[in-house]
C-alpha angles and dihedrals in degrees: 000000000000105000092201095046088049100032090061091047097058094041091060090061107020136039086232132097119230087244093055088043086049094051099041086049086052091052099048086039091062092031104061132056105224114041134184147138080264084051090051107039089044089055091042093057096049100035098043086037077235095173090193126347118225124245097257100044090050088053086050094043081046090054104046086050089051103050090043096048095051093048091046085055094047103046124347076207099055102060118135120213113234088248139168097259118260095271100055107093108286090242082071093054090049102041083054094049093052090050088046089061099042088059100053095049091050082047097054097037093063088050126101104220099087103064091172126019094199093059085057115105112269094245089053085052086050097047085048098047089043085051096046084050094053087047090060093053111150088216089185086080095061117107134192097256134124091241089056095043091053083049095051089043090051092044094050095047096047091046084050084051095048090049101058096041087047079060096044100046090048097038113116109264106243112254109239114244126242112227 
């Protein structure tokens, strides 16, 4: 998926930025027991007040459900953000990451499958409270240095992690089969 091509799609529709929409669709995506393009569009609609969503905008909301579905269902692990590519300023990409974090918390908080957040494994709480911080990046801090980059390239990669353990850990156990 291509974050510019997307990004200024949805911003011609929507006040929101392709990283922010990934990550909310991630966490509703962990967050909820049953999960499909009806689910996300439907949750989309009420929770962006999106009284009817253009052509092109639907075939961009589509795409970003079906790639990371298929990675999901792949490997939880191998999932890839919805980031500025590596040669956009590095307060862009952080800016993205941050919003890609802001979005799946406000995605997983508004799923049914965690009850209770204190009966979670402490690593999952971890991976939630890491991933809070990060979504609170001042990205106005950032500089274009080598030591900033590293950081951003370890953030990223531990909030992709995260990510796909978060998945793995929530997804519905398969039912054995009888035979």
């Amino acid at each position: 998926m291509d974050y510019a091509q997307i990004d200024s799609t949805l911003k011609a529709s929507l006040r929101e930025d392709a990283a922010f929409l990934h990550g909310f669709w991630h966490g509703l995506n962990a967050g909820n027991e049953s999960w499909d393009l009806k689910a996300w569009l439907d949750a989309l609609v009420k929770e962006f007040d999106i009284s009817s969503i253009p052509a092109q905008l639907l075939k961009e909301f589509e795409r970003i459900h079906d790639v990371s579905s298929e990675q999901l269902s792949d490997d939880p692990l191998s999932i890839t953000l919805l980031l500025p590519s590596d040669d956009e300023p590095l307060t862009l990409r952080a800016f993205a990451l941050q919003q890609f974090c802001q979005g799946y918390l406000y995605g997983l908080g508004l799923g049914n499958r965690i009850q209770n957040w204190k009966t979670l494994p402490q690593e999952f709480r971890e991976w939630i409270e890491d991933i809070t911080h990060i979504s609170q990046l001042d990205e106005s801090s950032v500089e274009e240095s080598n030591t900033d980059e590293s950081d951003f390239t370890d953030l990223s990669e531990y909030v992709r992690l995260a990510v796909g353990h978060i998945a793995e850990h929530l997804a519905p156990q398969a039912k054995p089969t009888l035979h």
